[in-house]
C-alpha positions in Angstrom: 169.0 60.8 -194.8 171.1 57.5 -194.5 169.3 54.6 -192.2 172.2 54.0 -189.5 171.4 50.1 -190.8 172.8 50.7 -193.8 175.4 53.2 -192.7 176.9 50.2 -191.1 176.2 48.0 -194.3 177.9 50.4 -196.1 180.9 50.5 -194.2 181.3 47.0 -193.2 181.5 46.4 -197.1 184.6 48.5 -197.6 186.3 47.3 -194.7 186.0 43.7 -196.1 187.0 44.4 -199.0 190.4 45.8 -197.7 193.1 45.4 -198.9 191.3 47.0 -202.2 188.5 49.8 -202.2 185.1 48.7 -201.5 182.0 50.2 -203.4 178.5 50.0 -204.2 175.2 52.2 -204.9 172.4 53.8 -203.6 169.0 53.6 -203.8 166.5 55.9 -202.8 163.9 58.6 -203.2 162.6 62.1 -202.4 162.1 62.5 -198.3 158.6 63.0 -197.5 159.7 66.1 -195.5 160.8 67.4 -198.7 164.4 68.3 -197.9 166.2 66.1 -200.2 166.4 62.6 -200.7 166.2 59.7 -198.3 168.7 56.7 -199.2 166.1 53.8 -198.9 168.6 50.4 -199.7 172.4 49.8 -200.6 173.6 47.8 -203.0 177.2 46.4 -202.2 179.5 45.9 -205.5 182.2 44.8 -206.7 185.2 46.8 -207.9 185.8 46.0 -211.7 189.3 47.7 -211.2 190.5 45.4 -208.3 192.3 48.3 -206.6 193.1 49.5 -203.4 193.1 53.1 -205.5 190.5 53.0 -208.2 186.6 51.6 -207.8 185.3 51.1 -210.7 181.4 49.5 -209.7 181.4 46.2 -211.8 178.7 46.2 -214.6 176.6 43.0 -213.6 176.3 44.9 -210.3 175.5 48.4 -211.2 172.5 46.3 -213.8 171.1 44.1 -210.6 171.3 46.9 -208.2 169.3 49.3 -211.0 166.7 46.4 -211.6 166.4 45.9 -207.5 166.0 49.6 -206.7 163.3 50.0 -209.9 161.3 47.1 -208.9 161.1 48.4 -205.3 159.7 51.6 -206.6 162.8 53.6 -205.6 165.7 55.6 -208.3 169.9 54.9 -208.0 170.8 58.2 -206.6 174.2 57.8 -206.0 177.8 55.8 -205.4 180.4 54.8 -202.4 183.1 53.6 -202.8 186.4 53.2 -200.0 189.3 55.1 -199.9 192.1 53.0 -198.7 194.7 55.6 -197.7 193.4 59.0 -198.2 190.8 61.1 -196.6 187.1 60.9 -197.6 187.3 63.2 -200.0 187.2 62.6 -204.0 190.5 62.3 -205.9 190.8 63.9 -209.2 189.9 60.6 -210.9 186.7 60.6 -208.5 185.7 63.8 -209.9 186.7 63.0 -213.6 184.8 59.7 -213.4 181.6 61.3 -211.8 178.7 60.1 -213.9 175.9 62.0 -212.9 175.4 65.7 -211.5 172.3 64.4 -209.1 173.9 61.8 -207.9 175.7 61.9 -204.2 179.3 60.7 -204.4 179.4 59.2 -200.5 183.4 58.0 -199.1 184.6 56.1 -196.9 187.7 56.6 -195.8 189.5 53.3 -193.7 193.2 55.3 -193.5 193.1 55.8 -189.5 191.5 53.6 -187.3 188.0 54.6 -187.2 186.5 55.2 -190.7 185.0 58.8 -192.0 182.3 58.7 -193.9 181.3 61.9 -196.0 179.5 62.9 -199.0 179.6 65.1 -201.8 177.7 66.4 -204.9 179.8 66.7 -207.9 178.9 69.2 -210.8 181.2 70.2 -213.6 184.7 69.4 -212.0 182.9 71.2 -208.7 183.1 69.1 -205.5 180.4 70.3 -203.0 180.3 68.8 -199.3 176.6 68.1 -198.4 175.4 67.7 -194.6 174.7 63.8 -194.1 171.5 63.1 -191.6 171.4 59.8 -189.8 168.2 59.1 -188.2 167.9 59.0 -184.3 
């Protein structure tokens, strides 16, 4: 589940950081209703690649965002990061560079006019598509 807040947050990010990808992290925790985990905060990054093809989440970022979400009692569960000019769906260096089988791999795609926003689980090379829930 992904607070429409920071849904926006999220997005607004990678559109200003056109022209180059936008990313950031996710912080978050079990959902009390038990079916799966509830993204509680974003952390806007920078991209260490400075590339409108490549994100890599700067290091200083990926430290103060892990820091933030641990003192606030909540776990980094996952990445976003823009794509620029393809769909929102991971790249083969998205999947290589996947650093964590738990984590969800959320895109943002800003090649038409209104962004798509999906997510995916990625597990040994596998990309999976997993059902996004924004709050009423």
């Amino acid at each position: 589940m992904v607070p429409g807040h920071l849904w926006d947050k999220m997005v607004a990010h990678c559109l200003d950081c056109l022209p180059l990808e936008g990313c950031g992290l996710l912080a978050g925790r079990a959902d009390e209703a038990g079916r799966g985990e509830e993204v509680c905060d974003i952390f806007p990054a920078l991209t260490a690649a400075r590339s409108a093809r490549l994100y890599i989440v700067e290091p200083r970022d990926l430290l103060r965002a892990d820091r933030a979400a641990e003192a606030a009692g909540l776990s980094l569960i996952g990445a976003w990061h823009s794509h620029t000019h393809t769909p929102a769906y991971p790249s083969p260096t998205d999947v290589a560079q996947a650093p964590d089988p738990g984590w969800h791999y959320v895109l943002v795609s800003l090649s038409d006019l209104e962004p798509v926003v999906r997510s995916y689980r990625i597990v040994n090379g596998v990309v999976k598509e997993e059902l996004v829930v924004l709050p009423a």
